[in-house]
N, C-alpha and C positions, 0 to 999 in steps of 0.2 A: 618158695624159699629154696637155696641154694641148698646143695647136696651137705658141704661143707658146714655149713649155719646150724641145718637139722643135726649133723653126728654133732656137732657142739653143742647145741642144749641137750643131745641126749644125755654127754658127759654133765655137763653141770647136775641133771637128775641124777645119773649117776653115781654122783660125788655125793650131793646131798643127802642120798640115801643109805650108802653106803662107805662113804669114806675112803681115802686115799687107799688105804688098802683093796677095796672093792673095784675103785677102777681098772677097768681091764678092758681092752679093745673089745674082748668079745660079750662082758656088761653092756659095753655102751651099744654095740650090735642088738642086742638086744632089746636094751631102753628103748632103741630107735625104732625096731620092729624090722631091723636090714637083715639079708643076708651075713654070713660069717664072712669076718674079713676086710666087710664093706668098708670099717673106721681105718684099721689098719693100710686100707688103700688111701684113704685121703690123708690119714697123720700116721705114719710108719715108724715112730717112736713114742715111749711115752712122752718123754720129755716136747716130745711137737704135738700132743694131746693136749699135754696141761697147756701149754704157751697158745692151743686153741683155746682153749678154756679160758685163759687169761683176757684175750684178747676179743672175745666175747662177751664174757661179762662187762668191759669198758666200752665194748660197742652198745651195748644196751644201756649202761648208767650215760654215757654220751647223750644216745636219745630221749633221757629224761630231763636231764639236767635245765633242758629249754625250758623245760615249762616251769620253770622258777622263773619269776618275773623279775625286769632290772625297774630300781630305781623306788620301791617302794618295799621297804623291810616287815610293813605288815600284812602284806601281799606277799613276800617273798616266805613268811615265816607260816604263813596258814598253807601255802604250795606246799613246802618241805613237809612242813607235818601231815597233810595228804600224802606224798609221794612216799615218807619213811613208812608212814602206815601201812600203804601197799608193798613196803618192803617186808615188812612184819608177817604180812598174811599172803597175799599171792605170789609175790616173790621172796616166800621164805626160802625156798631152794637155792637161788640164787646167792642168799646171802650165806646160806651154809658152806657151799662150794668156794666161796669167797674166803673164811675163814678155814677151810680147810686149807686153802693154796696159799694161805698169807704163813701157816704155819711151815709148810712145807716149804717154801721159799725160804726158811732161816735155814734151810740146809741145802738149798739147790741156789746156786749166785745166777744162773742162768734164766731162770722162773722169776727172781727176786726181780732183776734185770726189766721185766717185763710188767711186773706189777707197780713198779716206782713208775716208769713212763705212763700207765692207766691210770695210776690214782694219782698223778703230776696233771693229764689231762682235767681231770676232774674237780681239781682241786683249784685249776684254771679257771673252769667256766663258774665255779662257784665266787672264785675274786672278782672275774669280771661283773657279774650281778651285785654284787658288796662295793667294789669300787662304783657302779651306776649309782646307786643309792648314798652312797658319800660317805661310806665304810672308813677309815683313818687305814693306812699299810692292810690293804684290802690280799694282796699276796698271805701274809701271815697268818689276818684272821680268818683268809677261806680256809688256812692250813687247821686253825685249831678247833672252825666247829664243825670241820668233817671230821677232825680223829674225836671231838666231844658224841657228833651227829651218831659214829659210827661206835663208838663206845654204850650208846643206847640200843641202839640193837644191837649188838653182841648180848649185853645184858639181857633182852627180853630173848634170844634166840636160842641160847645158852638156859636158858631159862634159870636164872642167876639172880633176879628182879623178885620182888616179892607185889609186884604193883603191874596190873596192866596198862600199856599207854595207850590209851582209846585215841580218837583222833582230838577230841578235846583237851586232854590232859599232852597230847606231843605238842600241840600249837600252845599251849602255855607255856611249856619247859622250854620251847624253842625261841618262844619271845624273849624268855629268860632270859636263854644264852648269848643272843642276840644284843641285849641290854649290856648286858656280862663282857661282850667285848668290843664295847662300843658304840654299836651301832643305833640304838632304841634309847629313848626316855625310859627310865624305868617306872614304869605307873602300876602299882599293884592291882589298881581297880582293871584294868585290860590283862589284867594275868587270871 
């Protein structure tokens, strides 16, 4: 793993654990198990921390993204509710850091800047899978069941939710949604 990659997820642990206030070159030194200093050599601002950060976390949602399969929505909806779940539980960190920068970008244009273009990417590979599948304006609806997708875990991470979403209960709600704008019969009996 590149030098640069490791102080980047040391940042997202980081983040996660501690919070925008908590980040601090010499946390994320820390995190990482580096010498003092070491992050500050590779990102020499905060603002080129976070925008590592940024730009990290989209390289990683990038690498999942694939394995949502095109062209079949109830392959595509039982993926997603795998892959959210492992959002839930192993990459809980990631989505805290996530939410913390999405906060922090309503006050920084330059961070914001950078998260539009990541979740523009992503929101990408999600229409192309919905357009394979023969989604109707597959651009829009990847737009509303990533901000739906991602409004669920916020819920469960926030811990906001009064219901846990095991992996059976995300593949229902996701067929749901799925149904909801568009794309699926809706058949109660497969919910």
């Amino acid at each position: 793993m590149a030098r640069r990659t490791e102080v980047a997820d040391a940042a997202i642990a980081t983040l996660a654990r501690e919070g925008m206030r908590g980040l601090t070159h010499r946390a994320v030194d820390r995190t990482a198990g580096l010498p003092e200093g070491s992050t500050s050599y590779y990102f020499r601002t905060r603002n080129a921390l976070l925008k590592a950060v940024v730009e990290r976390l989209a390289e990683v949602d990038a690498a999942e993204i694939p394995a949502l399969p095109n062209g079949d929505l109830d392959a595509f909806a039982d993926a997603a509710a795998r892959l959210v779940h492992a959002w839930l539980t192993i990459g809980r960190d990631r989505q805290l850091a996530r939410y913390e920068l999405t906060l922090e970008a309503t006050r920084r244009p330059e961070l914001r800047e950078v998260l539009v273009t990541a979740g523009a990417k992503v929101r990408g590979m999600v229409a192309d899978r919905l357009g394979a599948a023969g989604v109707a304006e597959p651009d829009s609806r990847a737009a509303d069941f990533v901000a739906l997708v991602d409004g669920l875990v916020f819920d469960q991470i926030a811990g906001a939710g009064d219901r846990e979403l095991t992996p059976a209960r995300l593949r229902a709600v996701l067929r749901a949604l799925l149904a909801a704008i568009g794309g699926m019969a809706s058949d109660p009996d497969r919910l």
